[in-house]
Structure formats: C-alpha cells, structure tokens
N, C-alpha and C positions, 0 to 999 in steps of 0.2 A: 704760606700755610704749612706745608711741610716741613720749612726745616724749624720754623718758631716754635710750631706747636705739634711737631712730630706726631703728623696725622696718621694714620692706621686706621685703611680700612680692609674689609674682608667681606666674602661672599658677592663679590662683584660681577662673578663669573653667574649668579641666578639671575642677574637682569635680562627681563627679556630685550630679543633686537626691536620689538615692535612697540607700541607706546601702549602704555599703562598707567595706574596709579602706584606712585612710592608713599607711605605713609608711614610714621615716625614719634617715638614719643617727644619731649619740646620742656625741655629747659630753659632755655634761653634765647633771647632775638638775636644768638650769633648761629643758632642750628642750621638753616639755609646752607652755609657755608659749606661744614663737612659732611653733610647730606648730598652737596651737589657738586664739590671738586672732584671728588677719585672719579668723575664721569665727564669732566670736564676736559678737553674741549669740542668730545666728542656727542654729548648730548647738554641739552640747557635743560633745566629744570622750570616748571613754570609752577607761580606759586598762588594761592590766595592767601590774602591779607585784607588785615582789617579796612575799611572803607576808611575811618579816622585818620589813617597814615598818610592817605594819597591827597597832602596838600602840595599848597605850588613849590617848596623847597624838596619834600621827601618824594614825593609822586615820581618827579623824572625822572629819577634814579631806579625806585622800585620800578619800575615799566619797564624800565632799560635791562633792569636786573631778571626780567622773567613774572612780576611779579600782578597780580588785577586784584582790582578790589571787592569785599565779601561783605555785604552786610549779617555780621552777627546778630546774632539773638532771634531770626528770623528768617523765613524761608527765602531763600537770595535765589529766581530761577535763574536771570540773568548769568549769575555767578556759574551753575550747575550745569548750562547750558553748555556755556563757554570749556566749561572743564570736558565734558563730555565731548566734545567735538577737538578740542587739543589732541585728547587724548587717539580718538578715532583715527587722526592727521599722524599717528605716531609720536609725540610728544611725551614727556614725561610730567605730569602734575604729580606736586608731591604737595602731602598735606599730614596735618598733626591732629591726628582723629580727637586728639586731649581737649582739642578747641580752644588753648590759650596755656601758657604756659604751670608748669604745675606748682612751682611757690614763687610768692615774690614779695618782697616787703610791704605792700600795701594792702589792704582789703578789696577783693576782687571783685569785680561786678561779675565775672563767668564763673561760675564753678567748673574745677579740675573735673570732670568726666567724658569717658569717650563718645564722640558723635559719629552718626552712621555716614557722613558726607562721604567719607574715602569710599564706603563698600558702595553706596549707593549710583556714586559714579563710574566705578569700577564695573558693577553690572548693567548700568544703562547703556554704557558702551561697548558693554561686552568684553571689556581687556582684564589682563592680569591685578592682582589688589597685592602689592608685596610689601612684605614690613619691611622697618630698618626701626636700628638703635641708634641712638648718640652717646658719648659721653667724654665729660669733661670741661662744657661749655658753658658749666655753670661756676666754675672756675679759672677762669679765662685770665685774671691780675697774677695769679700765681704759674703765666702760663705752662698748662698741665700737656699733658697726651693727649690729643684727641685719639676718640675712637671711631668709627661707626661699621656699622656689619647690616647688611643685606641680606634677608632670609628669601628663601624659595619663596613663589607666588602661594598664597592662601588657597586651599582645594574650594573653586565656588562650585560647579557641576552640578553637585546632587542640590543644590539649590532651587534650579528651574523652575518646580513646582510650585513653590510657595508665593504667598502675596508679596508681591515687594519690600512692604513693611519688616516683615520677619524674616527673609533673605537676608535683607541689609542687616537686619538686627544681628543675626545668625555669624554672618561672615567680618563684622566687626568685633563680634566677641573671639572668633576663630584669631583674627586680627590682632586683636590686642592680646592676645596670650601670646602668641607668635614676638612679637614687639616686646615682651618683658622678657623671653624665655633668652631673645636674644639683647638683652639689655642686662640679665644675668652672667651670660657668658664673655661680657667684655671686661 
C-alpha cells in the first residue's frame, strides 16, 4: 500500500490508546484500507457492512477482515450492540456516517447523507467519536496518493443533558464539519 499508492497519513498521534469510534467520509469500497493500515498491526479496525455482502464467497473474508453485517435502511440493534461493546473492550469501529458511498454510477437506493450511528454509539459507550478523511480512493486506476488524516476526538461533554436523539444529532453535525474541514486540508 505504501510504496503503490504512496499512502500518507497524518494526525495519528489524536488516536486515543483506548477504544473508540473512527468515522470517515467514503468514496469508495477501497476506504477500509487507508483508514486502517497507518494503525495496522497495531490496532484492527472493525467495521460494519452491509448485511448483502456477507455471502458464502465475500462473508469469510470480510469477517476475517474485522468486518459484521448492518442491516441498512433500518434500525439494526444487533448491529449497535455489537459496536458498542467492541468498542467498550477497547477496539476500534470505524464507520462512514455518509451511510454509503457518496457517487457512483448507478442510481442509489441510500441517499449520500450523514447518519447519527457513529455519534450514537460513540455515546452509548461512552468513548471518544474522531473524524478521519480519505482521499484519493476514488481514483485508484490512476494510482494516485492516498491520503488520510485523523482529527482530535469531537468535544461530546456538554452533551450529557440532552435526549439522546439531539446529542447524537448534535455530535454528528460537530462530526461531520470536523470530517470535511479535514478532508479540505489533504
């Protein structure tokens, strides 16, 4: 991955020691990749993925890979649980609040918009919610530079009070400016 696609990443030194949510904008089904090597092989990434992937060919792999399956479009607690407790065990779940990547040549059945899953397991567990940027991976034939960069954790604190609804609401919008500011600067 390094020397192909001259990966560069930055702000690796904000990862906390303890487990939290990494969450990332999502270009393309190669983002995994440079979201999870510059940590590699000292943390695994664990991921959710769509429930459609995990047949008998791609399943064993993604499994193998960190990866369990999400049912979209609906509330998956299974899914939530599981994250939440990764997380709690010190693990790293990283997710694409985007909820599906943001173009692609087909007509999408998700529309590009961000979802609260990253904030809301990030608060149920109580750990850190930290952005990350990608780029380049939507260019991959040309191989380009990767990038990715890792921001400080989202301030959640003054949160506490609020209904969980509008926490999460809150700390994903915090989130996802977080997420483009440093998706600007790569």
């Amino acid at each position: 991955m390094h020397a192909l696609f001259r990966l560069e990443a930055r702000g690796v030194e904000n990862l906390p020691d303890d487990g939290f949510v990494l969450a990332a904008n999502h270009t393309s089904n190669f983002d995994p990749w440079p979201l999870g090597w510059p940590l590699w092989p000292k943390r695994q990434l664990y991921f959710m993925a769509k429930a459609e992937l995990f047949n008998p060919i791609l399943g064993p792999p993604l499994r193998a890979g960190g990866a369990f399956p999400v049912r979209r479009g609906e509330q998956d607690i299974e899914a939530m649980e599981a994250s939440v407790k990764l997380c709690r065990e010190g693990k790293v779940v990283a997710m694409f609040p985007e909820g599906t990547r943001r173009s692609k040549g087909i007509v999408k059945k998700f529309e590009h918009r961000p979802r609260t899953g990253a904030a809301r397991i990030a608060l149920a567990a109580k750990v850190p919610l930290v952005p990350a940027a990608i780029d380049g991976t939507d260019r991959l034939s040309r191989l380009p530079k990767l990038k990715v960069a890792y921001g400080p954790p989202v301030p959640t604190d003054d949160l506490a009070g609020m209904t969980p609804r509008d926490a999460a609401r809150e700390a994903t919008e915090r989130l996802m400016n977080d997420i483009y500011e440093l998706y600007d600067s790569l």
